[in-house]
C-alpha positions as CSV (number, residue, x, y, z in Angstrom):
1,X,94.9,146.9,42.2
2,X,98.0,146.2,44.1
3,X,99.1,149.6,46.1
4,X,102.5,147.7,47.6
5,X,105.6,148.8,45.4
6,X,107.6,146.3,47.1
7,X,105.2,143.5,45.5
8,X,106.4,144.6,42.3
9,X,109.8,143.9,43.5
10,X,109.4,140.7,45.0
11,X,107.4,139.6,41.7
12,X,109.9,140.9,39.8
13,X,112.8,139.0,41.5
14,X,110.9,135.9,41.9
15,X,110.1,135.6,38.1
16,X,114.0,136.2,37.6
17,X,115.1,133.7,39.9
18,X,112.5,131.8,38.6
19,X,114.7,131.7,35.2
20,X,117.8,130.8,36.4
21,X,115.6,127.8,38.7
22,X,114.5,126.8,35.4
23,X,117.9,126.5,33.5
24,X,119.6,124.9,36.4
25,X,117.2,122.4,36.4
26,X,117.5,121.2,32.7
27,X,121.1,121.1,33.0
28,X,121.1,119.1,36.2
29,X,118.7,116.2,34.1
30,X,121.8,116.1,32.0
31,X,124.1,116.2,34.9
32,X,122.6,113.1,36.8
33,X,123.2,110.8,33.7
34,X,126.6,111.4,34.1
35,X,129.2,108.3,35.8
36,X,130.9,108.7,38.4
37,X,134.3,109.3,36.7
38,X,133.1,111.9,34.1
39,X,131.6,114.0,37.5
40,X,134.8,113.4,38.8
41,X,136.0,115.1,36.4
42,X,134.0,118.2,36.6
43,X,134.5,118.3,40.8
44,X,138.3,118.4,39.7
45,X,137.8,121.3,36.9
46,X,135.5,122.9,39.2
47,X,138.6,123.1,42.3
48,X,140.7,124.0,39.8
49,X,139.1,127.2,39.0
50,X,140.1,128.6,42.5
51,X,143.1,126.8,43.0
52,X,145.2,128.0,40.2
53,X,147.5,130.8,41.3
54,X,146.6,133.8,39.1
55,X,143.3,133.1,39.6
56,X,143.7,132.4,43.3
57,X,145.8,135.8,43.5
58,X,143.2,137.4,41.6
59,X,139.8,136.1,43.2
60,X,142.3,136.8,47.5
61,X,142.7,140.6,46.6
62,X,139.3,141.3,44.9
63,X,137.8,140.3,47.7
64,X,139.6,142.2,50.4
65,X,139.1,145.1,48.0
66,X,135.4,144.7,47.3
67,X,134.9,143.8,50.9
68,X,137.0,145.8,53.2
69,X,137.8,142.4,55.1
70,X,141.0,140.1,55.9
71,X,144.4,139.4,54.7
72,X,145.1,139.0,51.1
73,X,147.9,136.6,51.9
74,X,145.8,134.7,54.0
75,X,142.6,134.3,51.8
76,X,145.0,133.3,49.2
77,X,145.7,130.9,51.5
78,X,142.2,129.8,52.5
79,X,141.5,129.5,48.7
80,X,144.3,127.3,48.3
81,X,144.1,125.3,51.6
82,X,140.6,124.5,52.1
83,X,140.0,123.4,48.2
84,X,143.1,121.0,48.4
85,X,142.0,119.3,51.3
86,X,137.8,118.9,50.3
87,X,139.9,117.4,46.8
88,X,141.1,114.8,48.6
89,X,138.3,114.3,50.7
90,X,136.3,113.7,47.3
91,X,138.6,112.0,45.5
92,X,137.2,108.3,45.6
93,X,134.2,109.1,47.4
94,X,131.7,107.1,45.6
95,X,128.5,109.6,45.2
96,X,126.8,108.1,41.8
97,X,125.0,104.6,42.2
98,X,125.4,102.1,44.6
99,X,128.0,103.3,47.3
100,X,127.2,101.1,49.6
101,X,126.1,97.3,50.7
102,X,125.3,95.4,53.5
103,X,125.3,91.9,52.9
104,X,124.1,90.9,56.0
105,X,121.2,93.8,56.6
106,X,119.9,92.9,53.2
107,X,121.0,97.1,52.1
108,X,122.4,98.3,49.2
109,X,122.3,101.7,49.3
110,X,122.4,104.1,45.9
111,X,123.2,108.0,45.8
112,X,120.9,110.5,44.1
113,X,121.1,114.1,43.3
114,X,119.3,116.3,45.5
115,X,118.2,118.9,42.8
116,X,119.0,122.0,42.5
117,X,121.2,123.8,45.4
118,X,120.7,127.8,46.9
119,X,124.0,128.2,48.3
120,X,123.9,131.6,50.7
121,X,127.6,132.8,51.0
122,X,129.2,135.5,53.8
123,X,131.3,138.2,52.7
124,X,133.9,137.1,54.9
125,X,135.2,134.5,52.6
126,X,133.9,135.5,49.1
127,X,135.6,132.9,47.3
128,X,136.5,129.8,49.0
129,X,133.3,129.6,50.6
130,X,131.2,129.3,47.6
131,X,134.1,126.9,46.2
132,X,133.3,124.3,48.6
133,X,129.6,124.8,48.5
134,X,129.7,124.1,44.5
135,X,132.3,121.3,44.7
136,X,130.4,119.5,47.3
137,X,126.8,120.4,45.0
138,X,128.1,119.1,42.0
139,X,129.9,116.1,43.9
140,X,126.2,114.7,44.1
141,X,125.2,115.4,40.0
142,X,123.2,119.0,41.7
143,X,123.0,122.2,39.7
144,X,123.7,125.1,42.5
145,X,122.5,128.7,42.2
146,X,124.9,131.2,44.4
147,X,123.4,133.9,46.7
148,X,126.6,135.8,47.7
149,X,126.7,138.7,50.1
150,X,126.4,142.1,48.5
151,X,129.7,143.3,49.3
152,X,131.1,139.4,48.0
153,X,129.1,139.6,45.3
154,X,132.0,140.3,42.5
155,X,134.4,138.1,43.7
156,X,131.5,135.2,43.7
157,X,131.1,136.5,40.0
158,X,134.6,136.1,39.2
159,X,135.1,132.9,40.6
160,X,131.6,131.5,39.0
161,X,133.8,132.9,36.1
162,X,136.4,130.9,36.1
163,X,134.6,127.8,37.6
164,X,132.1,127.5,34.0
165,X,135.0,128.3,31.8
166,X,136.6,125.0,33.5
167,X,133.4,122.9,33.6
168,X,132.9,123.8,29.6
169,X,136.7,122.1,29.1
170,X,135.1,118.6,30.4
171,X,131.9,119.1,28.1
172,X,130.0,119.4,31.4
173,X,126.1,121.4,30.9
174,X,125.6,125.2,30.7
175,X,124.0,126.5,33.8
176,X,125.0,123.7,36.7
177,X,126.6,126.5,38.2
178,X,124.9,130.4,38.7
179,X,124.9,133.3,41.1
180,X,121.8,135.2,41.3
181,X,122.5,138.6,39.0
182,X,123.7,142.0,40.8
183,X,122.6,143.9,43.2
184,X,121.8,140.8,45.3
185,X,118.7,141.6,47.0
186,X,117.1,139.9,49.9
187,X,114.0,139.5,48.1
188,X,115.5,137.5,45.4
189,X,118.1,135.6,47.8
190,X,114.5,135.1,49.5
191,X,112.7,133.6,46.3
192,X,115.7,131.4,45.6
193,X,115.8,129.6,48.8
194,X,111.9,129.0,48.4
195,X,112.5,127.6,44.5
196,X,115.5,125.6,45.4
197,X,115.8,121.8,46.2
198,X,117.8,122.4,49.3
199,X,119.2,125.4,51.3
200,X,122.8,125.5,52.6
201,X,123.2,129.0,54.3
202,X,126.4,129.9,55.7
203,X,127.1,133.5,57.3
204,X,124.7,135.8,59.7
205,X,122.0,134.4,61.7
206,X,119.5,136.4,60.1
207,X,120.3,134.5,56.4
208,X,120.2,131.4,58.5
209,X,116.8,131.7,59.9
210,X,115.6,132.6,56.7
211,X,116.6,129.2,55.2
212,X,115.1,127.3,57.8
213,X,112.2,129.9,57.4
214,X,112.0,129.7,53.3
215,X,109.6,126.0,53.4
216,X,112.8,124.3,51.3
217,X,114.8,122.0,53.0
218,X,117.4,123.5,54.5
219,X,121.2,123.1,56.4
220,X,122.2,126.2,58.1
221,X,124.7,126.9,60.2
222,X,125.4,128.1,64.0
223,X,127.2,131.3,65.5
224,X,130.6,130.8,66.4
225,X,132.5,132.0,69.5
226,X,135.4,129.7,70.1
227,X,136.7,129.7,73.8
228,X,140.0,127.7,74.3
229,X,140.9,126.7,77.7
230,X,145.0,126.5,78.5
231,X,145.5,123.6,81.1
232,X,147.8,123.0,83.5
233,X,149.6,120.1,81.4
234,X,149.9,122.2,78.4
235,X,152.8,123.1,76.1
236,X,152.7,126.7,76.8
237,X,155.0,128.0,74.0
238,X,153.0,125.6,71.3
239,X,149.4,126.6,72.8
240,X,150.6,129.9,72.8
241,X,151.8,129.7,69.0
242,X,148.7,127.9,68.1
243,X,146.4,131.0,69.1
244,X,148.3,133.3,68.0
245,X,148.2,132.2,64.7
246,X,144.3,131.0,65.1
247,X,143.3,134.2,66.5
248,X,145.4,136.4,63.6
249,X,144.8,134.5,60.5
250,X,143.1,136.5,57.8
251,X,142.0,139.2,60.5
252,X,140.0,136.5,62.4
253,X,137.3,136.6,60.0
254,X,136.4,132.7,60.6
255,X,133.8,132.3,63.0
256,X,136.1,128.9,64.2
257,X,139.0,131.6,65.9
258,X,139.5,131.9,69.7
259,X,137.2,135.2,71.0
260,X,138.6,133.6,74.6
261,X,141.2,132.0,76.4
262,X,140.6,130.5,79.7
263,X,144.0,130.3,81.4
264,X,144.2,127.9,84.5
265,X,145.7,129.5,87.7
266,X,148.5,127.3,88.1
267,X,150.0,128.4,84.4
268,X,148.1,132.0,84.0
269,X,151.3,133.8,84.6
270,X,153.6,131.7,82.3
271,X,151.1,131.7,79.8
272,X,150.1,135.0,79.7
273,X,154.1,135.6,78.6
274,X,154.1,133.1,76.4
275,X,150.8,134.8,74.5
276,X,152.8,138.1,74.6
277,X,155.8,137.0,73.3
278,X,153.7,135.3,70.4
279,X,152.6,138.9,69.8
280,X,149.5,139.5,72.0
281,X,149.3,142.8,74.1
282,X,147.7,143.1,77.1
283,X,145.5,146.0,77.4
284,X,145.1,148.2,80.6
285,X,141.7,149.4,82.1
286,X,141.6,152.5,80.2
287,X,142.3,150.5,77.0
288,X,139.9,148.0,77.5
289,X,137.2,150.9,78.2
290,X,137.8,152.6,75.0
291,X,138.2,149.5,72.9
292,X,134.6,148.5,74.5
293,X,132.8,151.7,73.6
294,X,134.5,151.2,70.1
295,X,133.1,147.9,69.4
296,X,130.4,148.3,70.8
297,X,129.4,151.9,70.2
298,X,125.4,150.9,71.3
299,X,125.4,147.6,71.9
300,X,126.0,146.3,68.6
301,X,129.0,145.4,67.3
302,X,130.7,147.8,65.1
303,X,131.4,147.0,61.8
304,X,134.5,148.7,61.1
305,X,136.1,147.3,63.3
306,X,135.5,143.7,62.0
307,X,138.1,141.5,60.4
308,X,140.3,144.5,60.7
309,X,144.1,145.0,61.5
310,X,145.0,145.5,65.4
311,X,146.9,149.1,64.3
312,X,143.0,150.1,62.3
313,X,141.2,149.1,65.7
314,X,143.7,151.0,68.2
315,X,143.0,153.8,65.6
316,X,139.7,153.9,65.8
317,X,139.6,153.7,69.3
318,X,142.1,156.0,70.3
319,X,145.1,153.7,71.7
320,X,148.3,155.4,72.0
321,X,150.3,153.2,73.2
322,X,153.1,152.2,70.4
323,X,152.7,148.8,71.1
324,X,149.6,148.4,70.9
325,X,149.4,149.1,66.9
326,X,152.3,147.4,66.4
327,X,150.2,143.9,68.3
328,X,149.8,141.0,66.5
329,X,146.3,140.5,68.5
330,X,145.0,142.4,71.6
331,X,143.7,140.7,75.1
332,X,141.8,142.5,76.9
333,X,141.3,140.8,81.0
334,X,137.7,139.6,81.4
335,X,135.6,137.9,84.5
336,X,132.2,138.2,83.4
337,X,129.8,136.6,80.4
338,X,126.8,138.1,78.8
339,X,125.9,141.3,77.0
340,X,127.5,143.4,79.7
341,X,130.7,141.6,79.0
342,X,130.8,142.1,75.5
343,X,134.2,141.0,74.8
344,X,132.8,137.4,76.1
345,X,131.4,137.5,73.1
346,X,131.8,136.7,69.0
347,X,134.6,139.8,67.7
348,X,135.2,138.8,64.1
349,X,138.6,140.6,65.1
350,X,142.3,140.3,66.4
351,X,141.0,140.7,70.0
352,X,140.8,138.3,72.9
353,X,139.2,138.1,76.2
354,X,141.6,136.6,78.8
355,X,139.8,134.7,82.0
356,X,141.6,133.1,85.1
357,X,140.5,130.3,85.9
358,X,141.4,128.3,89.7
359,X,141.2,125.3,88.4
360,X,139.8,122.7,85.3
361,X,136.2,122.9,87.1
362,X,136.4,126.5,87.4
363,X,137.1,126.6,83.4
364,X,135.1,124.2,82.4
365,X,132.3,126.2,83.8
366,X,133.3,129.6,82.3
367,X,133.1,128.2,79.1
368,X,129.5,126.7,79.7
369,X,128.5,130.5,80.8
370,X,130.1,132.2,77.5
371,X,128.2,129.4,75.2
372,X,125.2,130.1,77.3
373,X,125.8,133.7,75.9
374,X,127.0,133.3,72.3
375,X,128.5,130.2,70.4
376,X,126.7,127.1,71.7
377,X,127.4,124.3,69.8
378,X,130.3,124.9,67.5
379,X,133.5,123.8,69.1
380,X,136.5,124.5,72.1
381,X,139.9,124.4,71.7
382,X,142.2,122.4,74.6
383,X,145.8,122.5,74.9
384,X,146.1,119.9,77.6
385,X,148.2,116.4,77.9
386,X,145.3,115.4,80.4
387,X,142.9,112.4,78.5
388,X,140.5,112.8,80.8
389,X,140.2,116.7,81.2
390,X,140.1,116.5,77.5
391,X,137.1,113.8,76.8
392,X,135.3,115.8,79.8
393,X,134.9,118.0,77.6
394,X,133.6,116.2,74.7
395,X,131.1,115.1,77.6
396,X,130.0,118.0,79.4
397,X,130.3,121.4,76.9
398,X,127.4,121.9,74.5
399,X,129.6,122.0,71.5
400,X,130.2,119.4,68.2
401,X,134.2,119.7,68.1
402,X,136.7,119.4,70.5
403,X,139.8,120.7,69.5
404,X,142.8,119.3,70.8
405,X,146.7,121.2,70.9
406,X,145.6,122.7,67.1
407,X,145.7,125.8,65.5
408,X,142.0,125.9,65.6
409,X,140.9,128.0,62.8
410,X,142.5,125.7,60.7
411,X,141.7,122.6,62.6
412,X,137.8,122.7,63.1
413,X,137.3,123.1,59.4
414,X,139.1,120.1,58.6
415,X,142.8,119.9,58.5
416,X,145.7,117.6,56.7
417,X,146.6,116.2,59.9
418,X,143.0,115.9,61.4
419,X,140.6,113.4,60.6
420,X,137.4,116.3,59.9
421,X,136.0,116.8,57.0
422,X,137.6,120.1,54.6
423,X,134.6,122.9,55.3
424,X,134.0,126.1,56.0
425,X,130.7,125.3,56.8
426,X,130.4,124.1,60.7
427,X,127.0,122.4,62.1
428,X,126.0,122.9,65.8
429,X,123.7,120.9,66.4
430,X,120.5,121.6,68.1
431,X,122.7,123.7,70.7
432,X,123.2,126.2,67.9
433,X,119.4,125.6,66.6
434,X,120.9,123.5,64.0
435,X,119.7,120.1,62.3
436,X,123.1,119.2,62.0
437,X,126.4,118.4,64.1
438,X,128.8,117.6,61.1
439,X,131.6,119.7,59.0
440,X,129.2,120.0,55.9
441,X,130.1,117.6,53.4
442,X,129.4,116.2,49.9
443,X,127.1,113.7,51.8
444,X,124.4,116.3,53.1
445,X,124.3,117.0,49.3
446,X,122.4,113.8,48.7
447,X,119.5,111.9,48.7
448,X,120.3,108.2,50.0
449,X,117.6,105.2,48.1
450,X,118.0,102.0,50.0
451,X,117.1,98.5,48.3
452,X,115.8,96.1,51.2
453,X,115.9,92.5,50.6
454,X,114.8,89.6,53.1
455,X,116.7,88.2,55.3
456,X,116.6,85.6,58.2
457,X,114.4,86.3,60.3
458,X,115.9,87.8,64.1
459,X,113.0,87.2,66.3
460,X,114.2,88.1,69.7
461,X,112.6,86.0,73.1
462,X,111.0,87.9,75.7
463,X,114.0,86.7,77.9
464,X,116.1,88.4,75.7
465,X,114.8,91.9,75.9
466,X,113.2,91.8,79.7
467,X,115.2,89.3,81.6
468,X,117.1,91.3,83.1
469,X,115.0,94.1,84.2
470,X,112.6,91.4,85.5
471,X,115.5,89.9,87.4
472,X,116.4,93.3,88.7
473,X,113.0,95.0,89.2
474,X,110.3,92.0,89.0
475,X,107.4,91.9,86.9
């Protein structure tokens, strides 16, 4: 006799999940028949369903309703933005047969589905995450089954609304696209990631440890805490511009908007002003003490304070000062890294810390100690004209992106006038305890089968390989 209650649960939600496993997988046989212009079409129908403007409209204020989080403006935005560009990162993309050959390696190389998809959504962006997780899923001929957030959970069941109303116009299967039923439970988000083909987990740590926990393969992805440093050869008035509109958009809920700026000496002055007059406010001691024991009431983060406008936080925490709620973002001054420096930290809000740096050393190495803290592996922003400062970067920083003069919410996701993929889901490598280092894209939706033939044989000499460390070093 079993005495645990919560077996019953977990029973219970497996065998349900278990259902919708099963369906997905009969419709993604169908589905993998399928050329690749008629799954064209369905990748087309299926960004359609988010990208048309009632819909949009409707899916942007549902979930700042439902979820208490961002800008409706902005995630109409999002919505609109991030589906256009994976669009046109697909469009061509050969993902059904032979996509590739190489002649001279004797390769052809021929996509296959990967099976059915557990996609584990945030509530920060309820519907344009999930988009791109199901474009990209069905890009490869996969079925995908949606674990969203609780508090995303209805706008995820709107938009997979909208997205199987479009996919029946093209003739395309019943079930390639589900969400597991309401209330989302861990237990059954749980059973889904162990039934599923593959895992892609976007949002807290906790969901992402699970997916690499769950026995499925599994891409998850890395905390973010974006530091940008301002150099001494920078456009201050653009760099300032940049974050200002990186560090406001949609409430900073993406995990790819500046928690820091590193200013160097020889600028901190100028730029400072130029962040102000971009909107920022600079808070005094008192402030900053206040806004700390607000956001971080016992240690932890607060959640009412995240994604949140700059006049709710100055609320909450008792600032007076007029300009303060009226602040487009808040910097607060900041020397230190670790959890006794909370602000160095991840904020999920319109609040900055500010360091001084004496020179590009200097700020190199503050940004090493705040990724030692939180955000190793995701990405730093540079406003710089310097080359070298910049690659130095790119060589020295544990992180996958460097982001150069960008608005870098925008551009570490992939931007029209960037060369990274459209995502909103970010690998960080094995710095973040991640297996990958790429925007997530319709290729980490497949399974690659490559056809070896002969060729002539490339037998090299001994010379070749150890002559010159036998010339150098002896034998």
């Amino acid at each position: 006799m079993d005495l645990n209650p919560q077996h019953d649960q977990i029973e219970s939600g497996g065998s349900a999940v278990q259902q919708l496993i099963s369906r997905a997988r009969s419709a993604q046989r169908l589905f993998e028949q399928w050329n690749q212009e008629q799954v064209d079409e369905v990748v087309v129908a299926a960004g359609w369903a988010i990208m048309e403007p009632e819909r949009n409209r409707a899916l942007a204020e549902m979930a700042v309703r439902d979820t208490g989080l961002g800008v409706v403006a902005d995630k109409f935005t999002k919505n609109h933005r991030k589906t256009l560009g994976l669009l046109r990162d697909l469009k061509g993309a050969r993902s059904v047969g032979v996509i590739a050959e190489y002649p001279e390696r004797g390769i052809v190389e021929i996509a296959r589905p990967v099976g059915v998809v557990a996609a584990i959504t945030p509530s920060t962006n309820p519907g344009a995450t999930p988009a791109n997780k199901i474009i990209n899923a069905l890009k490869g001929r996969n079925a995908v089954i949606v674990a969203p957030s609780p508090k995303g959970a209805s706008t995820c069941a709107t938009l997979i609304g909208y997205v199987n109303a479009e996919l029946a116009k093209v003739g395309a299967p019943q079930d390639l696209v589900q969400m597991l039923p309401a209330p989302i439970t861990k237990d059954a988000t749980q059973a889904l990631m162990r039934q599923a083909d593959l895992v892609v987990a976007t949002g807290s740590q906790a969901n992402v440890r699970a997916a690499y926990a769950s026995g499925t393969p599994a891409f998850g992805v890395g905390a973010g805490n974006v530091a940008a440093i301002i150099d001494v050869s920078a456009n201050l008035v653009d760099a300032a511009a940049s974050i200002a509109l990186s560090k406001t958009f949609d409430n900073a809920t993406s995990c790819s908007s500046e928690n820091s700026v590193v200013i160097l000496d020889a600028v901190f002055d100028a730029a400072l002003a130029a962040l102000e007059k971009a909107g920022g406010v600079l808070l005094d001691g008192e402030e900053k003490a206040r806004l700390q024991a607000e956001m971080w009431p016992h240690g932890k983060l607060n959640a009412q304070t995240t994604a949140q406008s700059t006049a709710t936080i100055a609320g909450l925490a008792g600032l007076v000062r007029p300009e303060v709620a009226r602040a487009a973002f808040l910097m607060v001054r900041e020397d230190g890294t670790g959890p006794n420096c909370p602000f160095s930290g991840e904020k999920l809000a319109p609040v900055m810390a500010v360091y001084r740096a004496r020179d590009f050393d200097h700020a190199c190495q503050i940004v090493a100690d705040i990724y030692a803290y939180q955000g190793a592996g995701h990405s730093v922003g540079i406003h710089s004209a310097d080359d070298q400062h910049i690659l130095r970067l790119g060589l020295e920083l544990p992180v996958s992106r460097v982001i150069v003069n960008q608005i870098h919410c925008y551009a570490t996701g992939g931007s029209f006038d960037n060369g990274l993929p459209f995502s909103l889901s970010m690998g960080c490598g094995t710095w973040g305890r991640n297996n990958f280092s790429d925007n997530m894209n319709y290729r980490h939706y497949l399974n690659i089968t490559r056809i070896s033939r002969k060729i002539p044989q490339q037998v090299p000499t001994l010379e070749d390989i150890f002559g010159e460390h036998f010339r150098k070093y002896g034998k």
